[in-house]
PDB file of N, CA, C and O in Angstrom:
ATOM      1  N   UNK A   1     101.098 132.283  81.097  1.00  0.00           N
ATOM      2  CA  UNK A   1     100.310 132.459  79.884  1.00  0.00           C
ATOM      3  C   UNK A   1     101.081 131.883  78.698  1.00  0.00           C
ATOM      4  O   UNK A   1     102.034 132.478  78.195  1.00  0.00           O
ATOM      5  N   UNK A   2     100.619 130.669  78.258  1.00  0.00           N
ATOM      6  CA  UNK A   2     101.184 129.944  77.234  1.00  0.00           C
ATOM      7  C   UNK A   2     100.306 129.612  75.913  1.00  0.00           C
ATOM      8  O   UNK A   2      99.155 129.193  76.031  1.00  0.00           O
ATOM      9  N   UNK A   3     100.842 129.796  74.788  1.00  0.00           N
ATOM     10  CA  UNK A   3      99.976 129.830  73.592  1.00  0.00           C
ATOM     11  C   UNK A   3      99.730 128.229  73.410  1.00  0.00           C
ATOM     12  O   UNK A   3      99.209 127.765  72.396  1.00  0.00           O
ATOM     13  N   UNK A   4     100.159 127.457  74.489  1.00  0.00           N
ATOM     14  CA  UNK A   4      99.984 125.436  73.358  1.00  0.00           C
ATOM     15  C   UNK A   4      98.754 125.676  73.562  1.00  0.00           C
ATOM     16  O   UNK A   4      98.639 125.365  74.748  1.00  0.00           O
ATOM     17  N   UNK A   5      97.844 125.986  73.248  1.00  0.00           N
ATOM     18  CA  UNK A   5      96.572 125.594  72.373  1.00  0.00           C
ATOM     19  C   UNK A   5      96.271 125.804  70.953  1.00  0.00           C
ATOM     20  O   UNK A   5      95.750 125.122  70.071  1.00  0.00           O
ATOM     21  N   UNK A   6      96.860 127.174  71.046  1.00  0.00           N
ATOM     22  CA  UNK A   6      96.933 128.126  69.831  1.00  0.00           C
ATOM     23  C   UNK A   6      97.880 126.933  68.859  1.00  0.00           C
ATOM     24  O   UNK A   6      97.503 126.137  67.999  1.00  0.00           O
ATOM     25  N   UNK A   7      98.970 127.162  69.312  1.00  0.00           N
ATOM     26  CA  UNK A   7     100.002 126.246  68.644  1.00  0.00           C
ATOM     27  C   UNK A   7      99.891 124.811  68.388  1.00  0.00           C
ATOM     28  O   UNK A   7     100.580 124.157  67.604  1.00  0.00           O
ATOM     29  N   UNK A   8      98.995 124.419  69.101  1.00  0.00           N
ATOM     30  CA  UNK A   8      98.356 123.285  68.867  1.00  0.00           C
ATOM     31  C   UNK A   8      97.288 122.904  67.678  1.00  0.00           C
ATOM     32  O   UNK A   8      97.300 121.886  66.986  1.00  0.00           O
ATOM     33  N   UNK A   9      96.409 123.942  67.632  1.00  0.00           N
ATOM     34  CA  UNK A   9      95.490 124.114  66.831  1.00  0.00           C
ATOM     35  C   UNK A   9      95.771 124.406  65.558  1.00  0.00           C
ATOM     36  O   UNK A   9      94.971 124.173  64.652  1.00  0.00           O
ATOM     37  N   UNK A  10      97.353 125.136  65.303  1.00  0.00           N
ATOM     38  CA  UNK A  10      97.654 125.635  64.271  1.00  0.00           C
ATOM     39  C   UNK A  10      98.092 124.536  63.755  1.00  0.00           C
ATOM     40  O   UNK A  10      97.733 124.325  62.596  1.00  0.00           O
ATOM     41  N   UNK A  11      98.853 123.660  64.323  1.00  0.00           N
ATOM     42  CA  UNK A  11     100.157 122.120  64.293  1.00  0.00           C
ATOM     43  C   UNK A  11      98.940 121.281  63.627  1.00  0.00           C
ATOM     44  O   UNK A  11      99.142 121.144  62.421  1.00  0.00           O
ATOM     45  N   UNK A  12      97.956 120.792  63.985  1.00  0.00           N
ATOM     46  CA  UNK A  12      96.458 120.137  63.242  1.00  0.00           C
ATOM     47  C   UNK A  12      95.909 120.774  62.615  1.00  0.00           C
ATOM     48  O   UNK A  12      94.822 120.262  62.347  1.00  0.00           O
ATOM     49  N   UNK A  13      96.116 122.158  61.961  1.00  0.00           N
ATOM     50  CA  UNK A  13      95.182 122.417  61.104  1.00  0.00           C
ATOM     51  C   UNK A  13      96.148 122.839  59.996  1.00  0.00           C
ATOM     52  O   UNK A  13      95.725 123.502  59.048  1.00  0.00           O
ATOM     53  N   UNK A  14      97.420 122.480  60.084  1.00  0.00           N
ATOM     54  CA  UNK A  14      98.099 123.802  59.343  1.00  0.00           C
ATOM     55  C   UNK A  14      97.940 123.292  57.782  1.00  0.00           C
ATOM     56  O   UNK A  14      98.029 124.203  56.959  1.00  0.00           O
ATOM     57  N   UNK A  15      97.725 122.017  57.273  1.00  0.00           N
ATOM     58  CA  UNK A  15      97.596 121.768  55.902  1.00  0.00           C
ATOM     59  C   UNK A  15      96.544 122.349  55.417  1.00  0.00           C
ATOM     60  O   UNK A  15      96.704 123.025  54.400  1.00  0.00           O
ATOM     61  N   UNK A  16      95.365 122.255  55.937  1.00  0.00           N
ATOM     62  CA  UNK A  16      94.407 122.711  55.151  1.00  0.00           C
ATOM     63  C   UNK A  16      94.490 124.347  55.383  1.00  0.00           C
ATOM     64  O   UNK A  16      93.838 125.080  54.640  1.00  0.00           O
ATOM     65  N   UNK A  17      95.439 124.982  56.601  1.00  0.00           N
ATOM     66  CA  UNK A  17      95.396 126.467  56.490  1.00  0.00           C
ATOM     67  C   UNK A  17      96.061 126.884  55.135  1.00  0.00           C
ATOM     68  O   UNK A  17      95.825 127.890  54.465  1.00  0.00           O
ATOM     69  N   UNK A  18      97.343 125.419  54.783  1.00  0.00           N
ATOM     70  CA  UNK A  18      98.076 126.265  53.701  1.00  0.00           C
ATOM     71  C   UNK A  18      97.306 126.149  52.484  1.00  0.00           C
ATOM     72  O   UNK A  18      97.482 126.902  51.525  1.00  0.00           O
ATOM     73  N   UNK A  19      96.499 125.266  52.508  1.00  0.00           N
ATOM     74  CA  UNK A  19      95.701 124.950  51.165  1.00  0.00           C
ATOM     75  C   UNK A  19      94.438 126.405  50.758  1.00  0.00           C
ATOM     76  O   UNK A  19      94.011 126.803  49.674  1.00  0.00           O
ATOM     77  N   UNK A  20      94.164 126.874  52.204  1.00  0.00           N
ATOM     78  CA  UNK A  20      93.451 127.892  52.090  1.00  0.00           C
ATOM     79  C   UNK A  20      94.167 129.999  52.265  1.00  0.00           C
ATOM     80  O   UNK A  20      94.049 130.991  51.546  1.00  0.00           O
ATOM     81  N   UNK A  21      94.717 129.771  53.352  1.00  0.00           N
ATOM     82  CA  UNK A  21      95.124 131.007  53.631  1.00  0.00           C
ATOM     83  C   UNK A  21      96.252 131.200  53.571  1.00  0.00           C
ATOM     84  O   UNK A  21      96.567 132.140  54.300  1.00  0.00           O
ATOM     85  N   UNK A  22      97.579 130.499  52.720  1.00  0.00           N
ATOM     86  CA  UNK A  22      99.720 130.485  52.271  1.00  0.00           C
ATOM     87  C   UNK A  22      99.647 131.386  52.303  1.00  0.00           C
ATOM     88  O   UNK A  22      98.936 131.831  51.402  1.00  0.00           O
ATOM     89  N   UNK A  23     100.366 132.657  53.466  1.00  0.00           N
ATOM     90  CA  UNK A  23     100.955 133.887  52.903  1.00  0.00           C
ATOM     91  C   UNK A  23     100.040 134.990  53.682  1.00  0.00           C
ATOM     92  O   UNK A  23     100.302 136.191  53.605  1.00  0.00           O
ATOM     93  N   UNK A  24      99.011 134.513  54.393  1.00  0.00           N
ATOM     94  CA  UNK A  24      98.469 135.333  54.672  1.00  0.00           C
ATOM     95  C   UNK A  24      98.738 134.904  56.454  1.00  0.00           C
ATOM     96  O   UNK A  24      99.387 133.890  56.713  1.00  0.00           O
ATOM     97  N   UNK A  25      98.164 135.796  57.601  1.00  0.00           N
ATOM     98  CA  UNK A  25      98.277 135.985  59.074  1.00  0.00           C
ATOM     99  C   UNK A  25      97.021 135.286  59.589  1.00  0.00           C
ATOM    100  O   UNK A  25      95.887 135.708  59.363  1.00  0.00           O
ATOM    101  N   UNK A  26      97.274 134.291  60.229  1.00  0.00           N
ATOM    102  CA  UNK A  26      96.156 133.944  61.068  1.00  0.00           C
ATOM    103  C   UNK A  26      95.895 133.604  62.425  1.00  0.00           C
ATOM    104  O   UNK A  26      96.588 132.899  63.158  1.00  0.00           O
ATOM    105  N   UNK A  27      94.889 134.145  62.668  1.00  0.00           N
ATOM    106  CA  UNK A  27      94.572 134.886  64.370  1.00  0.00           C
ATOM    107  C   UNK A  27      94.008 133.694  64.908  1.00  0.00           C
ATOM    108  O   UNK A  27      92.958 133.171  64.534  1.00  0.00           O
ATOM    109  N   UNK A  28      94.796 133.286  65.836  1.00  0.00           N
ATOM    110  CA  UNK A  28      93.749 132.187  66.747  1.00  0.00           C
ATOM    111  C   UNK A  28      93.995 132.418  67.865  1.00  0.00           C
ATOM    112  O   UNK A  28      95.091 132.741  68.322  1.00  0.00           O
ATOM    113  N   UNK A  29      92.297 132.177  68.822  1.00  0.00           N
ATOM    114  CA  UNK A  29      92.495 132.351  69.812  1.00  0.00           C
ATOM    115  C   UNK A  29      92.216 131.042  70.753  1.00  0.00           C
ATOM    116  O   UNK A  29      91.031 130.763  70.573  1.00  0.00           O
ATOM    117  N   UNK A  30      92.783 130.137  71.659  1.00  0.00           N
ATOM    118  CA  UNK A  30      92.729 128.916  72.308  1.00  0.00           C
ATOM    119  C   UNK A  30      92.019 128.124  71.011  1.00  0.00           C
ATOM    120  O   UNK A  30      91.912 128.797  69.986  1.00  0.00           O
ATOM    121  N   UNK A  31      91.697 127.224  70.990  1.00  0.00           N
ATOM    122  CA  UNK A  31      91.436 126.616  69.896  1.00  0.00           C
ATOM    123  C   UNK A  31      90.555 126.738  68.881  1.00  0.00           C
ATOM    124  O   UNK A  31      90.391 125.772  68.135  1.00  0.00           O
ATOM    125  N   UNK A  32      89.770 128.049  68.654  1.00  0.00           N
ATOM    126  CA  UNK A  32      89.425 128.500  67.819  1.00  0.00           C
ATOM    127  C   UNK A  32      90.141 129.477  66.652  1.00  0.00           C
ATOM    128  O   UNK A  32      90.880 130.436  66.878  1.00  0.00           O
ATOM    129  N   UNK A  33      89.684 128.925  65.235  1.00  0.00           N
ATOM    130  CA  UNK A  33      90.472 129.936  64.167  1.00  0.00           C
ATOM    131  C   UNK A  33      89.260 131.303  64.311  1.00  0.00           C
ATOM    132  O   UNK A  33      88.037 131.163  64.341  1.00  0.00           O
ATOM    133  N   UNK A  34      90.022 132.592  64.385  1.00  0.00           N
ATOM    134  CA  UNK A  34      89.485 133.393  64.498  1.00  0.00           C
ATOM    135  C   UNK A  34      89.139 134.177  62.938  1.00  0.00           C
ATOM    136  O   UNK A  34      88.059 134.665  62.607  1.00  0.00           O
ATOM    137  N   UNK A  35      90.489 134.120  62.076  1.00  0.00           N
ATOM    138  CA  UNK A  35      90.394 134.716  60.919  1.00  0.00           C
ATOM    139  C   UNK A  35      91.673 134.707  60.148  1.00  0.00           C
ATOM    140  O   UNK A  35      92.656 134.069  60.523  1.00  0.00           O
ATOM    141  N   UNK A  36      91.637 135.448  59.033  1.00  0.00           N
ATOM    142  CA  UNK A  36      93.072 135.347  58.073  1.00  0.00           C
ATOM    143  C   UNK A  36      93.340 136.813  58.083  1.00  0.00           C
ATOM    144  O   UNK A  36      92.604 137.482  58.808  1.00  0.00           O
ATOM    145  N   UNK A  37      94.186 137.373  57.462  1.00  0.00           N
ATOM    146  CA  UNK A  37      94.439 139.193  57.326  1.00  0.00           C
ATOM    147  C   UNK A  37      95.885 139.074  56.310  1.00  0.00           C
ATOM    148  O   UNK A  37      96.871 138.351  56.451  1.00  0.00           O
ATOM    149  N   UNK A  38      95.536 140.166  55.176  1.00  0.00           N
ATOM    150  CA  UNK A  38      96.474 140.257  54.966  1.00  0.00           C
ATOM    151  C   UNK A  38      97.911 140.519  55.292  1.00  0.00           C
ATOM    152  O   UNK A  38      98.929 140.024  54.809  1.00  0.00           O
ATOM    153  N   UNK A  39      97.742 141.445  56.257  1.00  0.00           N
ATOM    154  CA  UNK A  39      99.030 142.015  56.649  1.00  0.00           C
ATOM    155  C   UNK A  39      99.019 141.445  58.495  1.00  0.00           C
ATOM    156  O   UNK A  39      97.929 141.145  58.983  1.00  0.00           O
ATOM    157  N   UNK A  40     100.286 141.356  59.351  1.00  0.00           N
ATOM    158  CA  UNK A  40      99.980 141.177  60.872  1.00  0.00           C
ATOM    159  C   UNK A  40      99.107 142.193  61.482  1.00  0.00           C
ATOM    160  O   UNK A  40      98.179 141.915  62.242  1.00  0.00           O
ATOM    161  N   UNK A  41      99.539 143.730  61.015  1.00  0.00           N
ATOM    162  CA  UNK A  41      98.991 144.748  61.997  1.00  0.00           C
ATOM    163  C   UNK A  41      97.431 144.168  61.784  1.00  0.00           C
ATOM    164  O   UNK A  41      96.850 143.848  62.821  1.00  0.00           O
ATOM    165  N   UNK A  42      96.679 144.003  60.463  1.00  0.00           N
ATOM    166  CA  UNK A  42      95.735 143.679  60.311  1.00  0.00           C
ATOM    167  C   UNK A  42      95.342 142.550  61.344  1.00  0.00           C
ATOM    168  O   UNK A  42      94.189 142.612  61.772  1.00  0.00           O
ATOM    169  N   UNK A  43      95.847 141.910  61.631  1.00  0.00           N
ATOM    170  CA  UNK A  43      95.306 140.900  62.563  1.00  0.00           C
ATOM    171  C   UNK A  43      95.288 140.837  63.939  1.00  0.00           C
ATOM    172  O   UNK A  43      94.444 140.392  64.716  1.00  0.00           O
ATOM    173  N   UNK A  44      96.763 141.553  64.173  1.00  0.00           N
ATOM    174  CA  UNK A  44      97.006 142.073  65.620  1.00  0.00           C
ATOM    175  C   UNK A  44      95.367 143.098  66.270  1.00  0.00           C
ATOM    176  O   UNK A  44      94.624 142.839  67.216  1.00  0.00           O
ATOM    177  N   UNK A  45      95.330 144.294  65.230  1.00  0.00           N
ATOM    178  CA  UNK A  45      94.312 145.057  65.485  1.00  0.00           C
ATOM    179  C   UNK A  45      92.830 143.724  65.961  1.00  0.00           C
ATOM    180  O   UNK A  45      92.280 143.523  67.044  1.00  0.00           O
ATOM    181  N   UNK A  46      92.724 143.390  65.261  1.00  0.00           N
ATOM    182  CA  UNK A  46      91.394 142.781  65.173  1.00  0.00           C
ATOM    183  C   UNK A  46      91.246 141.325  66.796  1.00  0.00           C
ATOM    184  O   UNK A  46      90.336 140.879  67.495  1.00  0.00           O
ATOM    185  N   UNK A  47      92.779 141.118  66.665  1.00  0.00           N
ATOM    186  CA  UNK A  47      93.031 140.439  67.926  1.00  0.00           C
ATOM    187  C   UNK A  47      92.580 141.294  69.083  1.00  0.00           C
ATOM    188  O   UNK A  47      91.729 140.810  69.829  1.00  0.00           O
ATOM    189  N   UNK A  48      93.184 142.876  69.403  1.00  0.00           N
ATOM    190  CA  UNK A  48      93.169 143.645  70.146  1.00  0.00           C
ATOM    191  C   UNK A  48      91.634 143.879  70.373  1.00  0.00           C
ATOM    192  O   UNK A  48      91.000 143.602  71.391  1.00  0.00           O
ATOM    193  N   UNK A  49      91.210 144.396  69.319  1.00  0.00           N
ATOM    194  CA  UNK A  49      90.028 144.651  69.317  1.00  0.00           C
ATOM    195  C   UNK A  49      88.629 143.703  69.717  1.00  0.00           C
ATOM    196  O   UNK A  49      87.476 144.085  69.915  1.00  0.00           O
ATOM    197  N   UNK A  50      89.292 142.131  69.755  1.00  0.00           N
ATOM    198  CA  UNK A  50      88.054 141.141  70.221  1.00  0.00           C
ATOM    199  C   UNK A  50      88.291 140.585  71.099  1.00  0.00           C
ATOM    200  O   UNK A  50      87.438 139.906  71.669  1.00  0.00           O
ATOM    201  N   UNK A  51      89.587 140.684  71.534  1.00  0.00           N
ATOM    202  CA  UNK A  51      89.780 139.876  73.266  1.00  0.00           C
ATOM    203  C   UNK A  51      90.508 141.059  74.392  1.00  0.00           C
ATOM    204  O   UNK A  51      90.764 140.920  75.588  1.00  0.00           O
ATOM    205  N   UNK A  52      90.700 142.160  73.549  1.00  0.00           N
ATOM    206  CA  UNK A  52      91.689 143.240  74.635  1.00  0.00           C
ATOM    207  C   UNK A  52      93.298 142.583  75.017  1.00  0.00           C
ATOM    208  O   UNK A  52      94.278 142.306  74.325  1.00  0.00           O
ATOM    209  N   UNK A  53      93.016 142.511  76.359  1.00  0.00           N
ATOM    210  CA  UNK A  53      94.773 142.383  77.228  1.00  0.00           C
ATOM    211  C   UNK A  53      94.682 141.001  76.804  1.00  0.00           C
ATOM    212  O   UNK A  53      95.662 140.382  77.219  1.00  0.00           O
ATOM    213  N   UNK A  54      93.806 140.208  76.074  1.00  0.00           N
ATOM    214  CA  UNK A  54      94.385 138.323  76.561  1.00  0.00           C
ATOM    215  C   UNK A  54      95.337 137.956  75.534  1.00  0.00           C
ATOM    216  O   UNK A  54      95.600 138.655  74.556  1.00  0.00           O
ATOM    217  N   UNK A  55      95.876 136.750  75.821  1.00  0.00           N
ATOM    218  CA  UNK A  55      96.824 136.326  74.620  1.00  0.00           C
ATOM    219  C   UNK A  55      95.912 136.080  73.436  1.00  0.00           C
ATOM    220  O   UNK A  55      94.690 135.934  73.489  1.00  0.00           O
ATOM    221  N   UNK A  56      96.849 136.048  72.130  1.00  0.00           N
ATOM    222  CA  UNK A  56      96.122 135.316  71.301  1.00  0.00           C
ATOM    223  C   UNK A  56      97.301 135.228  70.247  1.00  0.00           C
ATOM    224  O   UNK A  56      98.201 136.062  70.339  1.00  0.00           O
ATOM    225  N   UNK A  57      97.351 134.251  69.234  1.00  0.00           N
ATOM    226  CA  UNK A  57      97.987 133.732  68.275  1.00  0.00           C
ATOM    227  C   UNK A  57      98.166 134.677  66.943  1.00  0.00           C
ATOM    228  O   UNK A  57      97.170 134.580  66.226  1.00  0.00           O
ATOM    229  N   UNK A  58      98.978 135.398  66.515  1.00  0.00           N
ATOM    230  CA  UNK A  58      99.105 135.588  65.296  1.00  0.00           C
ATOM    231  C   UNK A  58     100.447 134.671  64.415  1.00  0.00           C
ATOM    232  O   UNK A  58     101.590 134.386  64.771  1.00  0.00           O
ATOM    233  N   UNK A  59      99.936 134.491  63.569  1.00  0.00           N
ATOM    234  CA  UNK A  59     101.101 133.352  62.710  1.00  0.00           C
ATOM    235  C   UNK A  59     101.069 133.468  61.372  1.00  0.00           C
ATOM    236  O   UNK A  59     100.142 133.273  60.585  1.00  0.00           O
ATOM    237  N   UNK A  60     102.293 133.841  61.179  1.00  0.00           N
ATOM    238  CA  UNK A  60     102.169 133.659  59.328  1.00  0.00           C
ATOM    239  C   UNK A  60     102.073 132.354  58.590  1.00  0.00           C
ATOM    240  O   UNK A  60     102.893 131.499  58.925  1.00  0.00           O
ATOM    241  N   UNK A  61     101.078 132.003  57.492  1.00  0.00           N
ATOM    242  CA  UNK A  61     101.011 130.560  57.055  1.00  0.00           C
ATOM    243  C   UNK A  61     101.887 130.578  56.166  1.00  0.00           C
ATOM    244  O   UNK A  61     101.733 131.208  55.119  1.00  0.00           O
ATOM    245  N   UNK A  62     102.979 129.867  56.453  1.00  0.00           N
ATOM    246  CA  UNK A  62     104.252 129.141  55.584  1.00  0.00           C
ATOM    247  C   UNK A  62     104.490 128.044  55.157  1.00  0.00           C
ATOM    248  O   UNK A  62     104.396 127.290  56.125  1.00  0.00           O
ATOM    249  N   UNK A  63     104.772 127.427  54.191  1.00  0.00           N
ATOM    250  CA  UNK A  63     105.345 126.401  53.690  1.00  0.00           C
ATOM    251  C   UNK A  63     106.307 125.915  55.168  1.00  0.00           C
ATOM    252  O   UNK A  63     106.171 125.058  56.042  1.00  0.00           O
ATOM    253  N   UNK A  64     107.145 126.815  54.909  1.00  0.00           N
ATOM    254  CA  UNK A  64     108.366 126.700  56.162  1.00  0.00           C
ATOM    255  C   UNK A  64     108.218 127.347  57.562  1.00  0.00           C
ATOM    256  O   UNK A  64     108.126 128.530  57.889  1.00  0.00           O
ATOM    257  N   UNK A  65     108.225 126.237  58.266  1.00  0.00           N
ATOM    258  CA  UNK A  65     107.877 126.828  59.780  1.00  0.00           C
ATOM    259  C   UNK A  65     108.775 128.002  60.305  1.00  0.00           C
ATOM    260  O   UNK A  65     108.272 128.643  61.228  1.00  0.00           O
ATOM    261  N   UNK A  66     109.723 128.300  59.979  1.00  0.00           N
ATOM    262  CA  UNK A  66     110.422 129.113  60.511  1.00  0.00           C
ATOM    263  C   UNK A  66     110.336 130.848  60.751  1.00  0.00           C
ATOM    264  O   UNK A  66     110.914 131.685  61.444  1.00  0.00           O
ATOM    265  N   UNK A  67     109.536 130.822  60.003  1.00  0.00           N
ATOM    266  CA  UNK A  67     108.718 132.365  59.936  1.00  0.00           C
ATOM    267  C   UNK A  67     107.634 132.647  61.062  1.00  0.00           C
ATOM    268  O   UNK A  67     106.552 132.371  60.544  1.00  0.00           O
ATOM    269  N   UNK A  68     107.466 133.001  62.153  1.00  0.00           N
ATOM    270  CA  UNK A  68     106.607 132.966  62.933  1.00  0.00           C
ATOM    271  C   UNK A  68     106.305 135.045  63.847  1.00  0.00           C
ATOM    272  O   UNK A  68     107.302 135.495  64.411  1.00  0.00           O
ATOM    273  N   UNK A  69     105.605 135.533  63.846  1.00  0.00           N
ATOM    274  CA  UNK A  69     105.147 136.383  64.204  1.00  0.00           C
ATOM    275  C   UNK A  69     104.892 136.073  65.745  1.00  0.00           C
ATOM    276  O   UNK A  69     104.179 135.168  66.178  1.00  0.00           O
ATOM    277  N   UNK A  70     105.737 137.158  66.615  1.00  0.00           N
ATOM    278  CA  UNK A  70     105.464 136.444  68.039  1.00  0.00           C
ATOM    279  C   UNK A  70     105.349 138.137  68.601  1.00  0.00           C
ATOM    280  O   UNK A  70     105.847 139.185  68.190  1.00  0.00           O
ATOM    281  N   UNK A  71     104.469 137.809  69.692  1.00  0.00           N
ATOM    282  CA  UNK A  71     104.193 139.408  70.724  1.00  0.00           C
ATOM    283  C   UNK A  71     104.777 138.650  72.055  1.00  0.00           C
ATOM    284  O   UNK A  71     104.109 137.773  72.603  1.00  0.00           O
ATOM    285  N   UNK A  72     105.965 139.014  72.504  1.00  0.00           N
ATOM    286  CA  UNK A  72     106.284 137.766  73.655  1.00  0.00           C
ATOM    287  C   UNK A  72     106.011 138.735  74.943  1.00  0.00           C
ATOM    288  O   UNK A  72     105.765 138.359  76.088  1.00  0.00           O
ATOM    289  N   UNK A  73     106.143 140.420  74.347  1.00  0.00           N
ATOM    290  CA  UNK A  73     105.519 141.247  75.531  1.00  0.00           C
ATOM    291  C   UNK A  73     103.988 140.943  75.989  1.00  0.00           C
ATOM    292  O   UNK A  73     103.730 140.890  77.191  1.00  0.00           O
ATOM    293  N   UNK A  74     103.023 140.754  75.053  1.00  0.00           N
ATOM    294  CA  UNK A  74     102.193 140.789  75.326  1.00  0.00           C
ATOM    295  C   UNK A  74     101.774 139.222  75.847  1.00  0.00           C
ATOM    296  O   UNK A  74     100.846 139.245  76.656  1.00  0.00           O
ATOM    297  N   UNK A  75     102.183 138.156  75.594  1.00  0.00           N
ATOM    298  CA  UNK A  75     102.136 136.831  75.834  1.00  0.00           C
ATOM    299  C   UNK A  75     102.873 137.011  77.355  1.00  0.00           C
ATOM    300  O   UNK A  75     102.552 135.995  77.972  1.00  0.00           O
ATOM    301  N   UNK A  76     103.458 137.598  77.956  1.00  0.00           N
ATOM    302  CA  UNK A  76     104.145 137.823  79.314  1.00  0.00           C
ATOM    303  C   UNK A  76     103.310 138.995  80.314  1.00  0.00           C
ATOM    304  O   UNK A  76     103.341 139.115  81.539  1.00  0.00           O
ATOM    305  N   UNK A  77     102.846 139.490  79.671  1.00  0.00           N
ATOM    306  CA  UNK A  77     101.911 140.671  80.159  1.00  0.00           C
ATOM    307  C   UNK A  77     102.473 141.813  80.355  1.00  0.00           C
ATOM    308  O   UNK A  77     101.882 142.734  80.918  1.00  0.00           O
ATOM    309  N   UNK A  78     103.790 141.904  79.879  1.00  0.00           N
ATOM    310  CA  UNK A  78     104.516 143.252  79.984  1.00  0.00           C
ATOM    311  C   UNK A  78     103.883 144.282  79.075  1.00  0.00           C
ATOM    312  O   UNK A  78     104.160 145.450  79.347  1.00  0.00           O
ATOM    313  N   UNK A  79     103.095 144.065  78.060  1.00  0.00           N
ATOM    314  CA  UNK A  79     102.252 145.108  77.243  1.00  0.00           C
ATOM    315  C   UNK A  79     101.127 144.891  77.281  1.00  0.00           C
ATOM    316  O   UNK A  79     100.633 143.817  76.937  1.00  0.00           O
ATOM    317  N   UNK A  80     100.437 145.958  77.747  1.00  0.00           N
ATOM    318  CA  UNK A  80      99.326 145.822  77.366  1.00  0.00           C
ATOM    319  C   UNK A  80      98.431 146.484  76.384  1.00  0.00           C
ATOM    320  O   UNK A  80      98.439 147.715  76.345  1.00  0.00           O
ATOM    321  N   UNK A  81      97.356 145.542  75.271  1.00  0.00           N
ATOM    322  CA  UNK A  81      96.888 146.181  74.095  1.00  0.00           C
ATOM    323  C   UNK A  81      95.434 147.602  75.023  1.00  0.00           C
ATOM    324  O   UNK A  81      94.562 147.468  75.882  1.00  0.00           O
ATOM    325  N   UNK A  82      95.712 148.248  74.565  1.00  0.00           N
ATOM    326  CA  UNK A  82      94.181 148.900  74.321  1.00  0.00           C
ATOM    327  C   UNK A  82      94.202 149.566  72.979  1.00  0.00           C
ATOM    328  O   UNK A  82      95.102 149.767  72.163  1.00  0.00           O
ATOM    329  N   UNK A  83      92.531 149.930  73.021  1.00  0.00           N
ATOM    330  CA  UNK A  83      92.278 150.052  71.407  1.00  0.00           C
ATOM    331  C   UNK A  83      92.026 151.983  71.738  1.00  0.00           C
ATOM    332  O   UNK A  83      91.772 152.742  70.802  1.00  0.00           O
TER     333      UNK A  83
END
């Protein structure tokens, strides 16, 4: 279970994400943008809540890539979400 789609999708879209959503969390799931959230839990929840156990992308939009929000339990399947 590997996010390169997610990460892919984010890598081509990320200018116009920063032009729209800098600073805020955004949820993608395979190559769809799902949404923005202020805070991660905010997005995590809403991740949990629309796909359950599957992977999905949360990422903070940065200027600087180095900031990244990662669930590597749940991207491995060692956690699983329920709501």
């Amino acid at each position: 279970m590997t996010l390169e789609k997610e990460l892919e999708y984010f890598s081509a879209h990320r200018a116009e994400l920063l032009e729209t959503y800098e600073g805020l969390y955004v949820l993608i799931k395979q190559d769809e943008f799902i949404g923005a959230f202020s805070t991660e839990k905010q997005a995590y929840e809403a991740g949990l809540e629309r796909f359950g156990n599957q992977t999905f992308l949360i990422k903070q939009v940065l200027r600087q890539e180095d900031e990244t929000a990662h669930y590597p339990a749940l991207v491995l399947g060692v956690l699983h979400g329920h709501s």
